[in-house]
N, C-alpha and C positions, 0 to 999 in steps of 0.2 A: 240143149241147155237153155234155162230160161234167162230172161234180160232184165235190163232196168223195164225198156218200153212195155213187155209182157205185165210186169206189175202195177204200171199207171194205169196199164186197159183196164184192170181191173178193179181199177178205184173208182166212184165218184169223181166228176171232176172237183177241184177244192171250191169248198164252200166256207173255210175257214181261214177268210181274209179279212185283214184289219191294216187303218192305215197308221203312220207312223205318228200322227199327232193326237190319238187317239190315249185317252186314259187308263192305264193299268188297270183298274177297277171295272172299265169297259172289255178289257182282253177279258180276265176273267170270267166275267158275268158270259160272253163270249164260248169261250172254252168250255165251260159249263152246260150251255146250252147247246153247244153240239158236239157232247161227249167228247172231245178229243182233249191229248195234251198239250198242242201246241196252236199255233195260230202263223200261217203266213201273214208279213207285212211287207204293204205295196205301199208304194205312192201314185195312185192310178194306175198303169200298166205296168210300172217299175217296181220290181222284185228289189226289197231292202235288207230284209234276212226274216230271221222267226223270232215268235216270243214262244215262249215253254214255260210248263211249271218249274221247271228246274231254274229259270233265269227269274222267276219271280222268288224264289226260294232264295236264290244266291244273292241279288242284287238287288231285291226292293227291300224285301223281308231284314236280311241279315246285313245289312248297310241302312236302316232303320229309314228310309224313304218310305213314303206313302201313296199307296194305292189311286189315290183319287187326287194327287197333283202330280204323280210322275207321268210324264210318256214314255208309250214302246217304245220310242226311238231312242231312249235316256238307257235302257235294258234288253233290247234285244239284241240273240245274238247275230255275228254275222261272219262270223271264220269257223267256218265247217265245209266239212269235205265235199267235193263235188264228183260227181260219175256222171257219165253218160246213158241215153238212149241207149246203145247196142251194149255197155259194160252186163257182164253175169251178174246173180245171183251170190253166186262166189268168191266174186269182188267185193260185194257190200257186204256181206260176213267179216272178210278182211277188214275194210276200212272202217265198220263198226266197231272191231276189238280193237284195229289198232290205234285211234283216235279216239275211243273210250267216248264213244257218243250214240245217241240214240237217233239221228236224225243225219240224212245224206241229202244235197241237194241237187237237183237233177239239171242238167243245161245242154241244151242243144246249140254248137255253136255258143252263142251269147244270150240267147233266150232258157228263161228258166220256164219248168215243164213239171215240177212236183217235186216231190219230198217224198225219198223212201224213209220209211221206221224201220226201229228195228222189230216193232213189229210185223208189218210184211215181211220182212228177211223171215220170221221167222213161222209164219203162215208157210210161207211159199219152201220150208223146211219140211215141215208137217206135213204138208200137202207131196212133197215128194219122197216120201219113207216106203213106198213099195217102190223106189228103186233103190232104194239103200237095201233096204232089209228084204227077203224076198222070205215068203211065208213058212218056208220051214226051216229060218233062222230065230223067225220070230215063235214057230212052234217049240224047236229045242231052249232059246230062251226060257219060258215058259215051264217047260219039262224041269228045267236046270233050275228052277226060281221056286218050282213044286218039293225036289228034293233037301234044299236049303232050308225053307220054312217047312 
């Protein structure tokens, strides 16, 4: 069964750090440039929480604040669910649905170690469908999908 740690190994390590007194306008432009939707924020070594498009959607945008005088630290968020190194795959499906969130934060102890998405949850889904499905389920599927259409 695969883990949290199984899915950091297979990340980059984060390279989308910003710190807390930093400009909304700057997360962005951020974000942007290195395709993701979210951005950890430190204050040096200190894990503070994330910013996400959804927190600039919610809380800059639609609370009529401004990009280029707010800080992350004014919008991002910081109460989200937390899992471990040894936690499953199968845990963070859970605490994704049941928390209605896209983003799980990872802690060893007291030290934080990444941030699953729900997109790796769901890579790491896709990536294990030959042991869900074994090939002549997905044949008769198929068969069963030919007769229908």
């Amino acid at each position: 069964m695969r883990s949290v740690s199984d899915i950091l190994n297979s990340k980059p390590l984060p390279f989308n750090v910003i710190g807390p007194n930093e400009k909304v306008i700057d997360a962005l432009q951020m974000m942007n440039s290195v395709n993701l939707s979210y951005l950890i924020v430190k204050d040096g070594d200190v894990f503070n929480g994330i910013f996400s498009e959804r927190d600039y959607s919610r809380k800059v945008i639609l609370k009529g604040l401004h990009s280029d005088s707010t800080a992350v630290k004014e919008v991002m968020s910081v109460s989200l669910p937390i899992v471990g190194l040894d936690d499953t795959v199968e845990l963070c499906m859970h605490m994704l649905n049941l928390h209605k969130t896209r983003y799980l934060l990872v802690f060893d102890n007291e030290t934080f170690k990444g941030v699953v998405t729900l997109n790796d949850v769901l890579r790491e889904a896709i990536a294990s469908t030959d042991r869900i499905f074994n090939e002549s389920d997905v044949k008769n599927m198929t068969v069963m999908q030919d007769k229908i259409y």
